[in-house]
C-alpha positions in Angstrom: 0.0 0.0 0.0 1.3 3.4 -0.9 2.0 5.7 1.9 0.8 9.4 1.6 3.2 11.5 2.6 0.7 14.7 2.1 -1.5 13.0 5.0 0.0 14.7 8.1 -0.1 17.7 6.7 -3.2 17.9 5.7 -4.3 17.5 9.6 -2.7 20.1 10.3 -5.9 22.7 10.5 -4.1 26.1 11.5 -0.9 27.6 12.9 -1.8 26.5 16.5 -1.7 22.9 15.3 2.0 23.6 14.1 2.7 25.0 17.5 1.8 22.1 18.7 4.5 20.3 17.1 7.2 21.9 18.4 8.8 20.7 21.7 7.8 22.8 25.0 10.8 24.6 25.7 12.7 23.7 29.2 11.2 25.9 32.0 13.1 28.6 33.6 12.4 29.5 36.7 9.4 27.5 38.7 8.2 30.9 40.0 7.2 32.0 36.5 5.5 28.7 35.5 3.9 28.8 39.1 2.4 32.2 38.6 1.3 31.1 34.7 -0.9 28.5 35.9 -2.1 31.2 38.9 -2.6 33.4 36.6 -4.8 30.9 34.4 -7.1 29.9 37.3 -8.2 33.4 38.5 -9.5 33.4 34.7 -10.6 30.4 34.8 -13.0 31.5 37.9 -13.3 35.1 37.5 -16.6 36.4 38.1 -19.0 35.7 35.1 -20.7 39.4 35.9 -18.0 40.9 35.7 -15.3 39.4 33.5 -13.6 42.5 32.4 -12.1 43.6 35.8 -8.7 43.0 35.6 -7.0 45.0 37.5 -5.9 42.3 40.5 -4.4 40.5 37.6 -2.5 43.3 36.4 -1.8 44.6 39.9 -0.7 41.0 40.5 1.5 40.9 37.5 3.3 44.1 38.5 3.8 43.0 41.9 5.5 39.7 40.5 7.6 41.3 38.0 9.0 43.7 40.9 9.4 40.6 43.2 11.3 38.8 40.1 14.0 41.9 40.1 14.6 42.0 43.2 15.3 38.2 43.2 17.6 38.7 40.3 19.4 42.1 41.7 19.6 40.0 45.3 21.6 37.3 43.4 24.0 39.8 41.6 24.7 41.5 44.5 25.7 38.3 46.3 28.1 37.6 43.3 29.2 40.8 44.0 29.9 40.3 47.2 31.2 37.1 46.7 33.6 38.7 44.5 34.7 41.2 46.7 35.6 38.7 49.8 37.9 36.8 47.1 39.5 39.7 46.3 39.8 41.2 49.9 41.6 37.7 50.4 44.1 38.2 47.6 44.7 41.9 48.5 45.1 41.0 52.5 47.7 37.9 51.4 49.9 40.5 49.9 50.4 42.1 53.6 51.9 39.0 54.5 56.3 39.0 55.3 56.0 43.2 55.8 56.5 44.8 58.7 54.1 46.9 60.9 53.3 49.3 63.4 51.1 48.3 65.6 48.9 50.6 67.1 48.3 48.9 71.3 50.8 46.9 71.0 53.6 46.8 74.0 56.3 44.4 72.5 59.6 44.9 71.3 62.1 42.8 69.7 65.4 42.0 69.6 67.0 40.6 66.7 71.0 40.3 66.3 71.6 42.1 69.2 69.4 45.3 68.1 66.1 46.1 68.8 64.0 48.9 67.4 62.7 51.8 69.5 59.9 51.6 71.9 57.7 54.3 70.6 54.1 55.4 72.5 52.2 58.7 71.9 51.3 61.1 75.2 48.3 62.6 75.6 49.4 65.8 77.5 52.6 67.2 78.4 54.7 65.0 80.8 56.5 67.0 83.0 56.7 64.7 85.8 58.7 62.1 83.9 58.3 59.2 81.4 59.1 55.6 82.4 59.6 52.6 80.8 59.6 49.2 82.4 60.3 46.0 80.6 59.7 42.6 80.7 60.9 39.6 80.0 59.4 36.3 77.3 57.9 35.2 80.3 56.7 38.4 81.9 59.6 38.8 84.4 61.0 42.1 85.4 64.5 42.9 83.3 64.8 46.4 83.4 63.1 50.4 84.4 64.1 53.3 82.1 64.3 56.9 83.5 63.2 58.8 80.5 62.8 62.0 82.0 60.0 65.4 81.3 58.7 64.7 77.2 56.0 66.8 76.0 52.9 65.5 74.5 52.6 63.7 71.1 54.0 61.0 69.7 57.5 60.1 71.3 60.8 57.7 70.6 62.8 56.0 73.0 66.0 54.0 71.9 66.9 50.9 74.4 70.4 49.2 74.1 69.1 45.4 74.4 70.7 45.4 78.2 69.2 44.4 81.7 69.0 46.2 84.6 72.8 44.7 85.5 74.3 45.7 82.2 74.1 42.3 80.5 73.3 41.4 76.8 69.9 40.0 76.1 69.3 37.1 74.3 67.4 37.5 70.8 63.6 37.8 71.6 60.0 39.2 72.3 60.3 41.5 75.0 57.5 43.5 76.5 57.3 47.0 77.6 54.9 49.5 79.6 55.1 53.4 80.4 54.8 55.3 82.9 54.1 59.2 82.3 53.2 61.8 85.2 52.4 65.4 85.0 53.4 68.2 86.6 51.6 67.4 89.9 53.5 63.9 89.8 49.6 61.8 89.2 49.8 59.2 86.8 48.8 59.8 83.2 45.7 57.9 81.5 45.5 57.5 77.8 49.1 56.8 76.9 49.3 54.8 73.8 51.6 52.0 73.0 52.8 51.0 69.7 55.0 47.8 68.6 56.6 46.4 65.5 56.8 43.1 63.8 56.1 40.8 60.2 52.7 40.0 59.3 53.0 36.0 59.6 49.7 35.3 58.6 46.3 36.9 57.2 42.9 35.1 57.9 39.4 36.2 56.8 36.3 36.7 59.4 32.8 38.0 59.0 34.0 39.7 55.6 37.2 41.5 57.9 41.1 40.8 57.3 42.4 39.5 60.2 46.4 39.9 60.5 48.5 38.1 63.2 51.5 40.1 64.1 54.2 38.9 67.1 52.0 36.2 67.8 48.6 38.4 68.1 45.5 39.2 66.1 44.8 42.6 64.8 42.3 43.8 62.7 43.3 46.7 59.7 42.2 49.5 61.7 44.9 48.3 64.3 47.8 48.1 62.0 49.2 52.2 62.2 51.8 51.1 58.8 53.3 49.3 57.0 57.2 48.5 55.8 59.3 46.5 53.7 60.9 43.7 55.7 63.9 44.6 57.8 67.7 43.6 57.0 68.3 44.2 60.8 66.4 45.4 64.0 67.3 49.1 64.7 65.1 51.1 62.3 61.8 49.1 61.2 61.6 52.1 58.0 65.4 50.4 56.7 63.9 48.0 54.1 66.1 45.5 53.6 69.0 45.9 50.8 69.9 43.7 48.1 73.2 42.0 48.8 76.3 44.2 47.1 77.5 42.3 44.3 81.8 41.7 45.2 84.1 42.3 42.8 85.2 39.5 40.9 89.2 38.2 42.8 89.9 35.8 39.9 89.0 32.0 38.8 90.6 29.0 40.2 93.2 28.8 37.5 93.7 32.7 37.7 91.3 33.4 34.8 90.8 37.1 35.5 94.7 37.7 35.1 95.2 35.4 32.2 92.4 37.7 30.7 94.1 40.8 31.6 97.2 39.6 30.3 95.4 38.5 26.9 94.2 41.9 26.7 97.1 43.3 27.3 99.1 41.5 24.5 95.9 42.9 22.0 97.0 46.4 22.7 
């Protein structure tokens, strides 16, 4: 028996039957579909008497469309934000091996046999005398410094790595406090301490950088600045210097004056 190929398409009555052909196409979101079929059922059971009134339907519609871009801007912001953290991370990793200033801080190093200056900023003049006790890793007393009458603002003391008895400290954390009175001899409140060290490691919390310097946690805000890594304690703004390149003294077999000597017999 012959088949008609012209059959099928003769069945085919109107345009709506060749829609009907095609494949649905994969659904989007559930929402919309969800809101579709919503939408179809209020129709379906609107009120006969009045079937024109449409303006829940259109209110509705409105109300879904806003809802559907605020879903949308939500989600970009979140790969925004998302973004932003990875970034922080990378930027807040690059902090790590340089030196800092500390702002709080009351330790001081000693590296080599030199150790940087204590530094701490005074509130009001101190004409009663600045002192400066320190301590040892373990807390124990090692020595008192008689700084004398310094005025107010931000102040520099050097310290020679010795104890009380004149003896060289081993390399170290140390830990310092002051002691400032005014011209009535009362102690001073508000004195703030600073310290150096490297930036050992960088950790991420509740969106905030997290640095741990000489053992301890500070946030960004804590960290006063920032240096290149220190060739020796003394001066935490020295970066540290390339090696100087020596000046060639000749090969094993004298190949610098064999050279010169070549050269010479050119000329």
């Amino acid at each position: 028996m012959p088949t008609n190929i012209a059959s099928p398409i003769r069945n085919i009555s109107n345009i709506d039957d060749l829609r009907s052909l095609q494949p649905d196409p994969p659904k989007q979101e559930m929402d919309k579909d969800a809101f579709l079929q919503l939408m179809i059922t209020q129709l379906t059971n609107q009120d006969p008497t009045n079937p024109m009134d449409n303006s829940q339907m259109l209110a509705q519609s409105a109300q879904f469309s806003q809802l559907e871009q605020l879903t949308n801007m939500t989600d970009a912001i979140g790969k925004m934000v998302s973004m932003y953290e990875e970034s922080m991370s990378f930027n807040a990793a690059s902090y790590i091996g340089l030196e800092t200033r500390v702002s709080g801080g009351n330790q001081v190093s000693i590296i080599g046999g030199q150790t940087e200056n204590i530094e701490f900023k005074l509130p009001n003049d101190a004409d009663g005398g600045v002192f400066i006790t320190l301590y040892g890793p373990e807390g124990d007393y090692i020595d008192r410094l008689e700084v004398g009458a310094l005025s107010k603002g931000n102040q520099s003391v050097a310290w020679d790595a010795h104890d009380a008895a004149g003896n060289v400290l081993p390399d170290g954390m140390y830990q310092f406090s002051i002691g400032a009175y005014d011209s009535d001899d009362m102690p001073m409140e508000g004195v703030e301490t600073f310290s150096f060290g490297p930036i050992t490691a960088v950790r991420n919390e509740d969106g905030r950088s997290i640095f741990q310097v000489n053992g301890q946690e500070y946030t960004l805000s804590e960290l006063d600045s920032f240096y290149m890594p220190r060739s020796f304690a003394g001066d935490p703004q020295q970066g540290q210097q390339p090696p100087q390149q020596q000046p060639p003294t000749g090969g094993e077999e004298g190949y610098e004056d064999d050279a010169y000597e070549d050269e010479t017999d050119m000329t």
